[in-house]
VEXVO-242509 format. One record per residue (C-alpha): x, y, z. Coordinates in pm, whole numbers, padded with zeros to 5 digits, always signed. Layout:
XYZ ...
***
This chain:
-02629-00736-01144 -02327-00568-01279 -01982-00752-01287 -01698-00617-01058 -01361-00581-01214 -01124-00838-01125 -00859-00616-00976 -00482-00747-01123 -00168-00859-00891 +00054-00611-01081 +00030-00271-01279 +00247-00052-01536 +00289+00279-01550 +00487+00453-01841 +00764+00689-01780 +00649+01069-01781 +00812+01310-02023 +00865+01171-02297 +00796+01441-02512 +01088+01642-02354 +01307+01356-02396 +01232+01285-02747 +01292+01624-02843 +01639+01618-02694 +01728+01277-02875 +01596+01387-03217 +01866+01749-03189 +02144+01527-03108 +02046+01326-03390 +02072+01569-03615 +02376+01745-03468 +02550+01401-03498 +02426+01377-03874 +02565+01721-03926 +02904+01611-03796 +02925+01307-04005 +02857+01580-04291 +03139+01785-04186 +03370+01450-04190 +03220+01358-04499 +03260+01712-04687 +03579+01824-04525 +03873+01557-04609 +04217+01685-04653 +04293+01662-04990 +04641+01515-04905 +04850+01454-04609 +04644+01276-04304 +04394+01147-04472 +04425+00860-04246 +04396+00980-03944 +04063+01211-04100 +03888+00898-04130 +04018+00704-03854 +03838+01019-03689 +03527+01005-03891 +03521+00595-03849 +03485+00642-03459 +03221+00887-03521 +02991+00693-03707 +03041+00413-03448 +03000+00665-03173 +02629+00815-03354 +02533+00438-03404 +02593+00329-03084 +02426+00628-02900 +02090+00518-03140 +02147+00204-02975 +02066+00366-02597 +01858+00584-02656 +01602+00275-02762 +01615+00182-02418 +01475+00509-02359 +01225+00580-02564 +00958+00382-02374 +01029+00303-02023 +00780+00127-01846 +00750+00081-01395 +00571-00174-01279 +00443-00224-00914 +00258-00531-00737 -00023-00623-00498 +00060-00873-00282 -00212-00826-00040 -00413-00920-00327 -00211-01249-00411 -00234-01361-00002 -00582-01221-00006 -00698-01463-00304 -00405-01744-00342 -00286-01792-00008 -00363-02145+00029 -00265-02230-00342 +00092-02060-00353 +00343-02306-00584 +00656-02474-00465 +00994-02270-00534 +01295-02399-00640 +01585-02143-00496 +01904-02238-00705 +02252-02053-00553 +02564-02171-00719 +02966-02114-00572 +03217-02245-00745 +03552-02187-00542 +03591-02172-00159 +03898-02014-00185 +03770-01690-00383 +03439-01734-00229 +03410-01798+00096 +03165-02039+00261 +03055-01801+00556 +02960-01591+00220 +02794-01842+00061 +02533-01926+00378 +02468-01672+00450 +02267-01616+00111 +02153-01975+00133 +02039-01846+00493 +01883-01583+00369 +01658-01746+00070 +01553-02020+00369 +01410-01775+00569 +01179-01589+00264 +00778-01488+00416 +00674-01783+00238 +00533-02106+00369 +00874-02324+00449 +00723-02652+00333 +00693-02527-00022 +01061-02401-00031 +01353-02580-00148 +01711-02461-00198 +01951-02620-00365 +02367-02531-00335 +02561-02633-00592 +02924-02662-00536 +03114-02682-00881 +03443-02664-00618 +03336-03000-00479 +03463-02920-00143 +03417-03102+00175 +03477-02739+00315 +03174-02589+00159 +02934-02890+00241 +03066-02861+00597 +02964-02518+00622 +02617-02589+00478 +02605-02843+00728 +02641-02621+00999 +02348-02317+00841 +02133-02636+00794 +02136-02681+01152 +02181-02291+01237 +01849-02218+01018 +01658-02389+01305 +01709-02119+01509 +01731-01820+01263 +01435-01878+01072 +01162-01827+01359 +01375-01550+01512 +01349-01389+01235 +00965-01466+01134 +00865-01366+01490 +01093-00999+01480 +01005-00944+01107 +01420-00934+01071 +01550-00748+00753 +01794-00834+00611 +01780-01189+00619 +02179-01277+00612 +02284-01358+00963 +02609-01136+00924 +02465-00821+00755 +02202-00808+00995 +02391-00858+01304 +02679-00621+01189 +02405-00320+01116 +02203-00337+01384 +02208-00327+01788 +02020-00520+02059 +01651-00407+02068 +01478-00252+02379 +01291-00438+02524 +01412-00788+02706 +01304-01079+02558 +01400-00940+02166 +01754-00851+02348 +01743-01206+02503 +01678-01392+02181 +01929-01130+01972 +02167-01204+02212 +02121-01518+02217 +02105-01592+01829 +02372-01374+01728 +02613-01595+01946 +02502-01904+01804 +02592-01767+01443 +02929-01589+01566 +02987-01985+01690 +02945-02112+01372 +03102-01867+01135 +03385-01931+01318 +03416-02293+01349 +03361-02247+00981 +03608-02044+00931 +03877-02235+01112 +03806-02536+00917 +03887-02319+00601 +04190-02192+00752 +04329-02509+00847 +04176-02632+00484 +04036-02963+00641 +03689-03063+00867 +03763-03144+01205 +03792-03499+01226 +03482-03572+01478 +03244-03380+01281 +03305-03589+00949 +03246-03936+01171 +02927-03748+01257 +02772-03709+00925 +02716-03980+00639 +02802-03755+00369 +03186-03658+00405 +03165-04048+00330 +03166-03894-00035 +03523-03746-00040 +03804-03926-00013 +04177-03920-00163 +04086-03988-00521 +03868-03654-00500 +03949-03319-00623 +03738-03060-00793 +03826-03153-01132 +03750-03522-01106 +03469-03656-00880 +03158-03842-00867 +02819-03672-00820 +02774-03569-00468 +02402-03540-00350 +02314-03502-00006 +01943-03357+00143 +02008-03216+00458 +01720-03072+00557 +01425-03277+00390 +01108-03095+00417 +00857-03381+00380 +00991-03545+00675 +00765-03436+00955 +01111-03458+01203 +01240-03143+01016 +01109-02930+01217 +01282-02532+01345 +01315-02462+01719 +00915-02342+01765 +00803-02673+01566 +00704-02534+01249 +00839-02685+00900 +01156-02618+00771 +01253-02570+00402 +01413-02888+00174 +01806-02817+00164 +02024-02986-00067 +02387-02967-00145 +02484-03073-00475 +02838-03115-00649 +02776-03222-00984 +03018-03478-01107 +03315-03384-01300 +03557-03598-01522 +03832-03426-01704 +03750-03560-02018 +03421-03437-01984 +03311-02994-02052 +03143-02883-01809 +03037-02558-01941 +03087-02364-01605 +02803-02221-01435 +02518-02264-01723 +02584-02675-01681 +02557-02596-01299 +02193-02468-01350 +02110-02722-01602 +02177-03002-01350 +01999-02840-01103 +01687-02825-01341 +01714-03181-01371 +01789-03280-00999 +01527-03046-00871 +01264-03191-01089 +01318-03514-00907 +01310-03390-00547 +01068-03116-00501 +00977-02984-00885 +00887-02630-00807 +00710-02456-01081 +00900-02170-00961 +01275-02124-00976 +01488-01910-00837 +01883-01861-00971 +02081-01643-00766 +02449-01585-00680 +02623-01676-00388 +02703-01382-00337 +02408-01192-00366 +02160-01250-00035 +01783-01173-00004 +01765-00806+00142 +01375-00839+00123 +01204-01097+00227 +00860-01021+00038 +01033-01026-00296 +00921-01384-00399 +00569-01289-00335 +00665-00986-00555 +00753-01236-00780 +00452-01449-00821 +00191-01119-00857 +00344-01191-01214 +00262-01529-01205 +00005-01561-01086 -00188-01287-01246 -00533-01431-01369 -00513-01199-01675 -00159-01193-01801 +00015-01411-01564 -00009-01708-01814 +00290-01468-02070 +00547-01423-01820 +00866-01699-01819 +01083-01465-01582 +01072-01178-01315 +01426-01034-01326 +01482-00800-01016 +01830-00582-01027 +02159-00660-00929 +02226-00420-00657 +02520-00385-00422 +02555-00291-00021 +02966-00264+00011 +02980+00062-00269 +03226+00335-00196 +03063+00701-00119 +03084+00815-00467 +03124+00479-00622 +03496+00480-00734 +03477+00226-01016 +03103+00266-01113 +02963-00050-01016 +02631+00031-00895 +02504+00074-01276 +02201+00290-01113 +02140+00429-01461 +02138+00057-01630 +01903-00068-01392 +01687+00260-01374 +01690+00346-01739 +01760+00101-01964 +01627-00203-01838 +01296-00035-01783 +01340+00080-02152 +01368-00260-02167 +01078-00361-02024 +00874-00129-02255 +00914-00380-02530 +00816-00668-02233 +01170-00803-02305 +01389-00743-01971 +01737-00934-01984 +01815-01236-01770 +02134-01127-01606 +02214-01467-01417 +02120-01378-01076 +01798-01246-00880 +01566-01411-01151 +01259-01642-01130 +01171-01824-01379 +00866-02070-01468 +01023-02380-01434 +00837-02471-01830 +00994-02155-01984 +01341-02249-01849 +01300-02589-01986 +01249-02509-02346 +00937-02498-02389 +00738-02240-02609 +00494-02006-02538 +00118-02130-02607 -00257-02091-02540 -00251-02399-02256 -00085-02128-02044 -00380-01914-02043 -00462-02187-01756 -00248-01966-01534 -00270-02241-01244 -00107-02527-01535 +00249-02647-01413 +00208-02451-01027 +00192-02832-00850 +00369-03126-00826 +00611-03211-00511 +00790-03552-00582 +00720-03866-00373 +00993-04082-00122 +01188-04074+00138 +01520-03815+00103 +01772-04155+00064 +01515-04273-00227 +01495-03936-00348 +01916-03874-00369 +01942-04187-00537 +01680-04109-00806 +01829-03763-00896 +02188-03861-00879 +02232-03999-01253 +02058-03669-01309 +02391-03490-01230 +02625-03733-01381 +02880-03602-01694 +02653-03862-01973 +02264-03736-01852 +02318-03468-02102 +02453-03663-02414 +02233-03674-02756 +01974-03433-02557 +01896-03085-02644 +02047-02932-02319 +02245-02624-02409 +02097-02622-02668 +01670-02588-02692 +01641-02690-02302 +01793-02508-02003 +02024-02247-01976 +02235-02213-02325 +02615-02293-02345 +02909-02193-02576 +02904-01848-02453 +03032-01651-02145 +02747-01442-02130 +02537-01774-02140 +02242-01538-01927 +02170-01359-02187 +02134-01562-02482 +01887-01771-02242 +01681-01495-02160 +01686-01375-02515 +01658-01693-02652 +01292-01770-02424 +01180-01417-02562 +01235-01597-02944 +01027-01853-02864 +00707-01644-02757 +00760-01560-02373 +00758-01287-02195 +00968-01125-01916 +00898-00840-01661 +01150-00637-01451 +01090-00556-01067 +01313-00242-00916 +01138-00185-00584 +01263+00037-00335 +01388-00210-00097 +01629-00381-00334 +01560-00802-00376 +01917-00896-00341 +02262-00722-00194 +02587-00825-00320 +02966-00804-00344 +03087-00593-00557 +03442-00539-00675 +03694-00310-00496 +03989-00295-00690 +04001-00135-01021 +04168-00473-01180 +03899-00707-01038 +03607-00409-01236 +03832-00459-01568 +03862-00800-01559 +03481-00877-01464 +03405-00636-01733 +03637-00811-01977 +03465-01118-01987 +03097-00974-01999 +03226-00828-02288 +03332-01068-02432 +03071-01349-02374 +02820-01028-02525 +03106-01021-02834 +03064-01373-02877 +02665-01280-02887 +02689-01084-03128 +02836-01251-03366 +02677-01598-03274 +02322-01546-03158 +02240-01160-03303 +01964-01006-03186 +01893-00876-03524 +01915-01197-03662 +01755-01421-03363 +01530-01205-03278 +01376-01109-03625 +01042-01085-03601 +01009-01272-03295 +01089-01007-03030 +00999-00604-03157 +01294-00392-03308 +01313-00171-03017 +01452-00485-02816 +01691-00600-03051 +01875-00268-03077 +01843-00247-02660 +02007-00587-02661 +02252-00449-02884 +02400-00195-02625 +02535-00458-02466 +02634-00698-02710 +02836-00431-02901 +03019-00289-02593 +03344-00433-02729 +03343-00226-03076 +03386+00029-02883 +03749-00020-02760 +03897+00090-03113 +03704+00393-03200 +03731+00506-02840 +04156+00456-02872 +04095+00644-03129 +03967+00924-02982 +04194+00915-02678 +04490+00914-02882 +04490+01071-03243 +04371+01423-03143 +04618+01458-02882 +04904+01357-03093 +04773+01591-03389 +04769+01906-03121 +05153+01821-03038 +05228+01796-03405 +04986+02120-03438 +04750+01944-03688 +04353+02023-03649 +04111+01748-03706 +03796+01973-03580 +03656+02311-03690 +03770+02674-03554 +03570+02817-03309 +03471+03047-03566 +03320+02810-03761 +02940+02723-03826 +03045+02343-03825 +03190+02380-03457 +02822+02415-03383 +02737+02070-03379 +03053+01896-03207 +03012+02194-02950 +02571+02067-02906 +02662+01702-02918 +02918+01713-02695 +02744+01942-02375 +02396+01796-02485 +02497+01436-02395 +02717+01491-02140 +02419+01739-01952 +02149+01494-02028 +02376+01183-01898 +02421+01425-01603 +02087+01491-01499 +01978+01067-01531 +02281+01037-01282 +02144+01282-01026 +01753+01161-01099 +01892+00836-01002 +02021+00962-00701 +02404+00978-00786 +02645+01216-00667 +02795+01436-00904 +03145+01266-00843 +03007+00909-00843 +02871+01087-01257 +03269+01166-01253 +03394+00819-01175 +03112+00643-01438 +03284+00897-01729 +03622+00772-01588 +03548+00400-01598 +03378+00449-01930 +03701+00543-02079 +03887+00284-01836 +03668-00011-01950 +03660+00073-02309 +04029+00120-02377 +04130-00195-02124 +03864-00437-02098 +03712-00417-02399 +04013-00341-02655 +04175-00684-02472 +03820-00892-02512 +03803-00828-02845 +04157-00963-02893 +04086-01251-02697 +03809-01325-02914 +03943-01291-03247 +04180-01562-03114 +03934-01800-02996 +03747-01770-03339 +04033-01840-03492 +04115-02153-03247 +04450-02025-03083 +04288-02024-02707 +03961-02148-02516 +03718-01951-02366 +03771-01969-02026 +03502-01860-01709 +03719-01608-01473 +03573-01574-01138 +03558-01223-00953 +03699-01308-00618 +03506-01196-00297 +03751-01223-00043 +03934-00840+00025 +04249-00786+00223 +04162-00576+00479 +04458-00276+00333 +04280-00270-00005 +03913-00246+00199 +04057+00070+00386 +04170+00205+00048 +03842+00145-00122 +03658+00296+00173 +03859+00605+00155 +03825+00638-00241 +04155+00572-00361 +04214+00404-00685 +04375+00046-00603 +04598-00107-00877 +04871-00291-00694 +04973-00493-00931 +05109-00556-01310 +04862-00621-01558 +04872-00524-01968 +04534-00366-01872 +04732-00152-01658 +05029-00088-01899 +04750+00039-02162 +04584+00269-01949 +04890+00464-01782 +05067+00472-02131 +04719+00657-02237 +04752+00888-01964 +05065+00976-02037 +05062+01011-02383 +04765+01297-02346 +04975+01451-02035 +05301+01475-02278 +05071+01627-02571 +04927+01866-02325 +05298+01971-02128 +05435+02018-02535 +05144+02257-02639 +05125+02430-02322 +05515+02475-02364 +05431+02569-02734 +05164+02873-02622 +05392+02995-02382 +05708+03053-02630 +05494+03227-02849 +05513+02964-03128 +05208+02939-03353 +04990+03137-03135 +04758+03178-03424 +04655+02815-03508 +04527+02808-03151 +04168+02866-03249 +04202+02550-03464 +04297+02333-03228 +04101+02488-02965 +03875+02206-02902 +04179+01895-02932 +04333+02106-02628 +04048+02108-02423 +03968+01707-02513 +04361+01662-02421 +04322+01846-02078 +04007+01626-01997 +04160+01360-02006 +04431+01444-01821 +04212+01544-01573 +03988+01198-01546 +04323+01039-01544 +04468+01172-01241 +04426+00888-01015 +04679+00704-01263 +04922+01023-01256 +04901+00972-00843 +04949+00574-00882 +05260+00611-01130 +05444+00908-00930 +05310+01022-00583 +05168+00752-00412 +05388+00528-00181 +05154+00273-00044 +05106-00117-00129 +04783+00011-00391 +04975+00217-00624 +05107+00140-00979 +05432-00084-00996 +05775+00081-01135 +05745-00121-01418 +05439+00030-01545 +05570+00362-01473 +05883+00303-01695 +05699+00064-01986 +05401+00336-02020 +05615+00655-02003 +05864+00507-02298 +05585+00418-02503 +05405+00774-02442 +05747+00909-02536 +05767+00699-02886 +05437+00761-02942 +05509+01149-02954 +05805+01106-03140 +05613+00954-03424 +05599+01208-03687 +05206+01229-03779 +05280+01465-04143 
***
């Protein structure tokens, strides 16, 4: 009798059209080689021969760093999952999963945010009883604990409503604020009905973090405000454990009788002569406290801000996992980080549709996607340091084990497992858990579980995993940006893929981790670029070839050829052609603000002149700066050097451009015009991308626009800058 074929839980395709695509990359290639020989064979035999290879510096940077992307597109891979199959075969054998969501300031975010994603894991299509989610508060406030307090006890109610209507999404406030009562009565009853008991609760949450204190009759009513007191702040506390919801107690029932997930709240405790290391000690203690109350094999880490906008996606999940034929490889399932509050046309380029559509599928060619610290499950032995071997070809090894005891025994037991000395002389940081000494501690994890023999797969369905928040003012993009960089800076030159990865992960995944971890050289070729032609064309000095010239040829390809191609992967990823606009513009933005100031901040901390500090991107908008962001309009608002950089910039190239316009039009030196043909047209680009700063230093009156003191400190630099004889 012949054998069927075991049919798998997931497939790969490989991206079509390669051939097209590597026919493109290999004539830029050699256009950019052809410019380097123009650089190379062209230097002024006196005068700027500075400024010459300041220019052809930035040019080899730029040609290195473009090899860099295009690795992540030389072999993208999509992959797609059965889960009919996995409920079909596994139904009754699913694992535990451990749903980690971490918050770390109710101030900047807020704690109707934060349960609402904590409501929204609870109520996954998955059995309850073999869910747990954990919250941990690095705040340590009573106000956060209260308001998980209150979703423990709304969940009752909102997880059956929204098992019985199929609800999507699963966060209370998104779905009650974009959608209307059904049609027929008893779904209009019950939405009725629920959405008043979670308008009742948002807002006696929301009171008690106005008035920045519990209401005194709810803290007699539950055991665990017990834990704060006087003596308690968020720098300095004892670990706080409480299980609210305990879902081996047959009590813990939801409003139809069926079980309810475990729900913990956890503030890890803190001592000021103790590092925490920010969020990556967050989701070590949570390894170690989970382990003791419910030890899924599964773990989830997400943000608090980011809540489950498909409820399917952890069974999406474990058709990795679970796979019977390659399952037993896989230590994470990264899905993207997508966001549901972006602008029309994306204003400051946060929706990084070609990053997540491209290059982390390129990624995924090499079976190496990033872990980007949110919307990833891991298994729970990868995460835990351990390396890659044949006893994992038993794919069902490590998918059991609940712990034993009552919720008081169990809070006891994990406590010490959260204390500031569980961690001392242990690898922690270090071989186990998530890695510290490094903003961009994600990354170096993920990478770092690659090294040791594991490997990861990326998800992108349709119906995006998770929604988020992300930020709407251009100085809350810079500074977010600012510290990726730098933690990736700090990569780099600490944990290199090159050097880490050497023949432990393939060479196409090194240089695709490099992308990233290089962003900040950018900053000073890219000044470069912004600056030094713009001042040569006001001093009339040409640092590219007449038009006339064969060697314009190549600048002319490079230029159109990437710009076209980077075009076209915008619009196949369904951008608009001004959200493409706004990406160039915040290209420029980020490289000449965030990134030029992370690399200073880094060469101080490596020389030990200042710490590496964990900046948080607040959540919270004021509703002025939301109406501006819906309408499109650039929102600065405030002083910042980031700021002072970018308008003086702007006006430099504005100055340069006024002065050789002037220049044309008085008939001076008409003739050298085909030589510096091409600096003019890079000088009235940027003008162009740059006129939301023009409108924020001169013409716009509201709260948003650019302080006088940026106006006057950027346009007297501009005008020194010019003065500055470049002969």
């Amino acid at each position: 009798m012949e054998r069927v074929a075991y049919a798998p839980l997931f497939e790969t395709k490989e991206a079509k059209g390669r051939i097209a695509f590597k026919i493109y990359a290999i004539s830029v290639f050699v256009g950019v080689c052809m410019i380097w020989m123009y650089r190379a064979t062209h230097v002024p035999k006196e005068g700027l021969r500075w400024v010459w290879f300041c220019m052809f510096g930035a040019e080899i940077w730029f040609g290195i760093y473009w090899i860099f992307t295009q690795s992540a597109r030389w072999r993208p891979v999509y992959r797609s999952t059965f889960k009919e199959r996995l409920s079909h075969r596994y139904e009754d054998e699913l694992p535990g999963v451990d749903i980690f969501v971490c918050t770390a300031d109710p101030t900047i975010e807020p704690p109707t945010l934060v349960i609402n994603t904590v409501l929204s894991v609870m109520a996954y299509d998955y059995p309850p009883e073999k869910l747990s989610i954990y919250l941990s508060d690095d705040g340590g406030s009573d106000l956060t604990f209260y308001a998980l307090l209150e979703a423990s006890r709304f969940s009752k109610h909102w997880i059956p409503f929204c098992k019985k209507f199929k609800v999507e999404p699963r966060s209370p406030a998104i779905y009650f604020a974009t959608t209307s009562e059904a049609h027929d009565t008893q779904r209009t009853n019950e939405w009725l009905s629920t959405k008043k008991l979670y308008e009742e609760m948002a807002n006696r949450i929301d009171i008690a973090v106005k008035l920045g204190r519990v209401p005194r009759e709810i803290r007699a009513d539950h055991k665990g405000f017990g834990e704060w007191h006087s003596a308690v702040n968020s720098r300095n506390h004892q670990t706080i454990l409480q299980i609210l919801i305990d879902g081996g107690d047959t009590n813990a029932v939801d409003t139809e009788g069926s079980a309810l997930p475990t729900l913990v709240y956890m503030a890890r405790e803190k001592r000021p002569q103790h590092l925490h290391n920010f969020k990556a000690g967050a989701l070590n203690a949570l390894i170690r406290v989970s382990s003791i109350i419910s030890n899924g094999p599964i773990i989830l880490t997400v943000d608090c801000d980011m809540y489950s906008n498909n409820a399917e996606s952890l069974r999406d999940a474990l058709c990795f996992f679970m796979d019977e034929e390659k399952g037993h490889e896989i230590a994470y399932v990264q899905f993207p980080q997508s966001f549901d509050n972006l602008s029309k046309n994306d204003i400051y380029a946060n929706s990084y549709k070609v990053v997540q559509g491209v290059e982390f599928h390129g990624m995924d060619g090499y079976e190496g996607s990033p872990y980007i610290g949110t919307g990833c499950f891991f298994r729970r032995e990868s995460l835990c340091g351990k390396k890659y071997g044949e006893e994992y070809k038993d794919w069902k090894k490590g998918m059991e084990g609940r712990a034993k005891g009552s919720g008081m025994e169990l809070e006891e037991r994990a406590k010490g497992h959260a204390s500031c000395t569980c961690e001392e002389n242990t690898q922690w940081g270090k071989e186990m858990g998530v890695k510290y000494g490094c903003p961009a501690e994600d990354v170096i994890t993920g990478m770092a579980i690659q090294c040791r023999g594991w490997k990861s797969m990326y998800l992108n369905p349709r119906r995006k995993a998770f929604l988020g928040v992300a930020p709407t003012t251009l100085l809350q993009s810079l500074v977010q940006h600012k510290r990726w960089a730098e933690g990736h800076l700090q990569i780099f030159t600490k944990h290199c893929s090159f050097v880490k990865g050497n023949g432990k992960i393939k060479l196409g995944l090194q240089m695709s981790y490099a992308i990233y971890n290089a962003w900040a050289f950018n900053a000073f070729p890219t000044l470069c670029y912004v600056a030094v032609p713009s001042l040569a064309l006001l001093s009339g000095i040409s640092l590219f070839p007449k038009i006339s010239s064969p060697w314009f040829a190549p600048f002319a390809y490079v230029t159109i050829a990437k710009h076209t191609y980077s075009l076209v992967e915008a619009l196949w990823m369904e951008e608009t052609v001004e959200s493409w606009w706004n990406e160039q513009r915040m290209w420029l933005y980020k490289r000449t603000s965030s990134y030029f100031f992370s690399t200073i901040d880094a060469a101080l901390q490596l020389s030990g002149l200042a710490k590496s500090a964990f900046v948080i991107t607040a959540k919270a908008t004021d509703d002025e700066v939301a109406k501006r962001y819906d309408q499109e309009i650039m929102e600065f608002g405030s002083t910042s050097p980031m700021f002072t950089v970018l308008a003086t910039l702007a006006m430099v190239n504005l100055l340069c451009l006024v002065g050789e316009i002037k220049r044309v039009v008085m008939g001076d030196e008409v003739e050298e015009m085909e030589a510096l043909a091409w600096q003019f047209v890079l000088c009235g680009v940027l003008v162009i991308i740059n006129w939301p700063i023009y409108q924020g230093l001169f013409l716009r009156k509201d709260m948003g626009r650019l302080p006088t003191s940026v106006a006057f400190i950027s346009t007297g630099f501009a005008m020194l800058a010019c003065l500055i004889p470049m002969h």
